[in-house]
N, C-alpha and C positions, 0 to 999 in steps of 0.2 A: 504494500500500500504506500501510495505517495508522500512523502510529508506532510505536503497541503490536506492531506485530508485527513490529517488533525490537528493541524494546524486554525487553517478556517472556523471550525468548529469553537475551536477555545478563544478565539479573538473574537468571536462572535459572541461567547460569554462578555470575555471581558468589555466589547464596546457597549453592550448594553448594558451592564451595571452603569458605567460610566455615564449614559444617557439617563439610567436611572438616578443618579447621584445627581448631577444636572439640575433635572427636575424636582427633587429634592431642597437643592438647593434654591432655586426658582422660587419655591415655594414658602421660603425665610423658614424652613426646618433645618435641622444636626442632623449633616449625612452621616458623619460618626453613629450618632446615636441609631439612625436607624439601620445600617449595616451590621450596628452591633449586635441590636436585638435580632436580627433578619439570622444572624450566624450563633446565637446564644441558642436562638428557639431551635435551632435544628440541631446543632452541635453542644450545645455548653454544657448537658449535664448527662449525665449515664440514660437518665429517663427519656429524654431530647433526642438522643443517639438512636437509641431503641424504639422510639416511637420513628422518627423519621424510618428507619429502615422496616417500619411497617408499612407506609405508607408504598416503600419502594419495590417491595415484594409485587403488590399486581402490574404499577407499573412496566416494569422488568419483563412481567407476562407480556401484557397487554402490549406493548413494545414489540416484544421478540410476535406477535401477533402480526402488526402491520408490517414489521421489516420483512418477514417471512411472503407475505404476501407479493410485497414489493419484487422479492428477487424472481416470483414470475410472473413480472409486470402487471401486476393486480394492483389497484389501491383500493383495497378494504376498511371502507368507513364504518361498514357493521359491527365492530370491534365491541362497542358497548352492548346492543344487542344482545349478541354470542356469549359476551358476560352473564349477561342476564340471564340468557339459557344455560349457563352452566351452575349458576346462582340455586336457580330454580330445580335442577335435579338435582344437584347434591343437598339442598332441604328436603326434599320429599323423600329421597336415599336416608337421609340420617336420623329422620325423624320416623317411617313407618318403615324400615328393616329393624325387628327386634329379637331380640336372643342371641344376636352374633357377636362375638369376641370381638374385641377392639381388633388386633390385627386384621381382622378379614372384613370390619363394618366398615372402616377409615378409608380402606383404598377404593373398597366397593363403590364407597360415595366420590372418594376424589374421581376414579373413573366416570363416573356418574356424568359427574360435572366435564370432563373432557370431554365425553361423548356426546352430550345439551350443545354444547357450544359446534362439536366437531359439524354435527347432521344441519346446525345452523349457520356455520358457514361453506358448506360444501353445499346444498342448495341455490346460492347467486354463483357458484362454482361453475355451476354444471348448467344453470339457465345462460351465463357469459358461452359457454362452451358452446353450449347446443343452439340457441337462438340469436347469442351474438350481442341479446342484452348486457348494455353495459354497468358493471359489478359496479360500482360508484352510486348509479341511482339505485340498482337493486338493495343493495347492504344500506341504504338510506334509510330504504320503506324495508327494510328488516327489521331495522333499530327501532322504528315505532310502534309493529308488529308485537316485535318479544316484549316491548316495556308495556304496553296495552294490556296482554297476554299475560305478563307477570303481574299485573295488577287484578287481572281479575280473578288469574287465580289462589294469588292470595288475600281477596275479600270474600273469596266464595269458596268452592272445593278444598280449598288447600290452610283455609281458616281456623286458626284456634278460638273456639266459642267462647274459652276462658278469661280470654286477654282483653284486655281493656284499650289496646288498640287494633287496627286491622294486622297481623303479623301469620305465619305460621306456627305451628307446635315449637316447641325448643329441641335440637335436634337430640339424641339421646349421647350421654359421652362417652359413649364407645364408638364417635364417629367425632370425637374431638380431635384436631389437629394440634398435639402437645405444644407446650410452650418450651422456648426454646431459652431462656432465662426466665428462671423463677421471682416472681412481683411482677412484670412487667408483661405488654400484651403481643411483644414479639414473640412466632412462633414458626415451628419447622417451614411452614410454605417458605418463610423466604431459603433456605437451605434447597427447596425445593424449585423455586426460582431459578438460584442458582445452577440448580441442576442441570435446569432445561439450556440455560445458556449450551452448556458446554455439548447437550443432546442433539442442539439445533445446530451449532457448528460444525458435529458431526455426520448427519442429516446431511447438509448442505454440501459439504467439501469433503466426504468421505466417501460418499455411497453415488453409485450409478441413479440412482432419485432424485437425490441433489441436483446433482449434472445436469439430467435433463431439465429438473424445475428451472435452472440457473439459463438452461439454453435458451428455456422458450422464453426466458423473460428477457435475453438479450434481443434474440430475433425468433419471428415465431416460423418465418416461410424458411430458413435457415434448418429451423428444428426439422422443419415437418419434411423438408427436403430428404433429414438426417434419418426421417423412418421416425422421431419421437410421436405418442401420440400425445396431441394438443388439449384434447380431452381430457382424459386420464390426470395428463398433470393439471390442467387450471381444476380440476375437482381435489386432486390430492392437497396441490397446496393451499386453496380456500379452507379443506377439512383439517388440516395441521394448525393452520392459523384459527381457525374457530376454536380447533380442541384447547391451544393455549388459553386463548381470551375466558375460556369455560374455564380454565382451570384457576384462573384469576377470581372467577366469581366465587367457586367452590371453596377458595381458599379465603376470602371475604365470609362467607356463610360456616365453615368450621373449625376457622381457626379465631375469628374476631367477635363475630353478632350472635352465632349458634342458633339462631332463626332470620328467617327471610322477611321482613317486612313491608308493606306497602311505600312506605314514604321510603324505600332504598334508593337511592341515586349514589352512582359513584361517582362518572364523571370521567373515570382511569380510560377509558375507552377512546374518548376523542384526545386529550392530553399524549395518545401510543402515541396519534402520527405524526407530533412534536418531538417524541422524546426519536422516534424512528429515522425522523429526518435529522437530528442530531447527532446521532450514531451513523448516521451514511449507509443504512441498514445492515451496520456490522454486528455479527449477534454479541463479542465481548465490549461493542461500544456504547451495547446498551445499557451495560450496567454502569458507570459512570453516568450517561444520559436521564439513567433513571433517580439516582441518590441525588442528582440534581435538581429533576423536577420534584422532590419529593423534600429536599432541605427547604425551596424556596415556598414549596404550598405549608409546611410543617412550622417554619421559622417568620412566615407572615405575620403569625397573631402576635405575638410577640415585639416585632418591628412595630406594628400598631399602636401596642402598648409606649412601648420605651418613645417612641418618636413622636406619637401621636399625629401618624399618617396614615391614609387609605391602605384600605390594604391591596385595593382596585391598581396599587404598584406593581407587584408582583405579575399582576394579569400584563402589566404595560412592559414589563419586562422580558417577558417570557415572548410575548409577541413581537420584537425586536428582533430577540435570539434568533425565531422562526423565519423572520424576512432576513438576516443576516443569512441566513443556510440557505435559503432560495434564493436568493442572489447575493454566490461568493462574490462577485463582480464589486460591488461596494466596499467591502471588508478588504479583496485587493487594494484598490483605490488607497484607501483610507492608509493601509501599512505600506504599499509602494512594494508589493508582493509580486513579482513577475509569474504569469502562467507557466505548469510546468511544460 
């Protein structure tokens, strides 16, 4: 890989803090104070640490989701969506399977939720594939589909009559995702995050799957020239990329909230295809892309506090980042970086 293409990225950080600070300043506030707080809340105490790399846990999924997508020329906006379906059956998995050991209830559900997400995004897969519909508006009207869909059925069929909000059962905890330090609400998913890092780079650049996923997404008449079928992969990688997003949800539902509620919003779903186009949809650039977006959402309230600034910063910042990465062309300019 190029320099520049990590190079870019991290100038890209850095010019919009700077535009961040700016405006800050602008606005007769202490850039001090509120960088400080911005870096306190996500870093400065054991709790802060661990909380942010909660938050970076789906990220990381939902991430390695879109880049996935990307490298066979897909862009998969259903990302949140496919969460949701993966959300949705890992609750229903872990709440009405009963009597089963912890070791065989946990993965039953985390599969669960891989497979929710997987059938929901291999579906705009295989409608791109077969009618040429394009996955962009499909995975739209997916996304409102499953959150419609996860609303109703957790106000109806899927409702605990107990609860004094609309929510599902509480899953049972032999479908708990252990904590992975004790007091605190980080737990294995993100070890498991991790994991998938290192699954999908091998996926990708190990196995004849890869290869093709990677071909068609360079060129497709090239592929198809090559004998790939076109099919097969825009279905496989839409259903890899859904499974992850699913496994994000699943890991939201039994490793954090241990029920599914109405009022759920994550949000982690549209934030992938920032954090994906940050990583240059490289699977180990996701994790730095992600402990990023995940310090700056994590360490905002805090900024708030100390500085007594919006916290509508963050959003202004992150969106910066975003047009930085989509046009390196500026961020040259700006350092007097020659093209390689």
């Amino acid at each position: 890989m190029r320099y520049q293409e990590f190079v870019i990225p991290l100038l890209s950080i850095v010019t919009s803090l700077i535009i961040g600070a700016i405006i800050i300043h602008l606005s007769g506030l202490n850039v001090f104070r509120a960088y400080q707080g911005l870096w306190q809340g996500a870093f400065g105490k054991p709790r802060a640490i661990a909380e942010t790399f909660v938050i970076t846990t789906p990220y990381i999924l939902t991430g390695l989701a879109v880049a996935f997508g990307f490298k066979c020329g897909l862009f998969n906006i259903g990302v949140e969506g496919q969460l949701y379906a993966g959300a949705v059956s890992a609750a229903f998995i872990g709440y009405a399977l009963r009597g089963l050991p912890h070791f065989v209830h946990l993965p039953i559900a985390i599969i669960a939720g891989i497979a929710g997400g997987a059938v929901w995004g291999a579906i705009p897969g295989y409608l791109k594939a077969k009618t040429g519909g394009h996955e962009v508006i499909n995975t739209i009207m997916m996304n409102h589909i499953m959150i419609k869909l996860t609303d109703y059925l957790v106000k109806n069929p899927m409702h605990d009559t107990t609860a004094s909000i609309p929510r599902t059962p509480y899953i049972l905890d032999t479908a708990y995702l252990p904590k992975l330090i004790p007091g605190f609400r980080l737990h294995w998913g993100f070890i498991i995050a991790l994991a998938a890092v290192f699954l999908i780079y091998f996926v990708l650049y190990k196995t004849t799957t890869g290869f093709e996923i990677r071909t068609v997404g360079l060129n497709q008449n090239a592929a198809r020239y090559a004998g790939m079928n076109i099919t097969r992969n825009f279905v496989i990688a839409m259903a890899i990329s859904g499974g992850l997003a699913g496994m994000a949800g699943a890991n939201e539902v039994l490793g954090l909230n241990y029920n599914l509620p109405a009022a759920f919003i994550s949000g982690y779903g549209f934030d992938a295809i920032a954090i994906a186009l940050l990583a240059k949809s490289n699977p180990f650039g996701i994790i730095p892309s992600a402990i990023l977006w995940a310090a700056l959402r994590n360490g905002a309230g805090l900024m708030q506090i100390r500085a007594d600034i919006s916290i509508d910063l963050i959003n202004i910042i992150q969106a910066f980042v975003i047009m930085f990465i989509a046009a390196p062309t500026i961020v040259r300019w700006i350092y007097r970086i020659k093209t390689d």
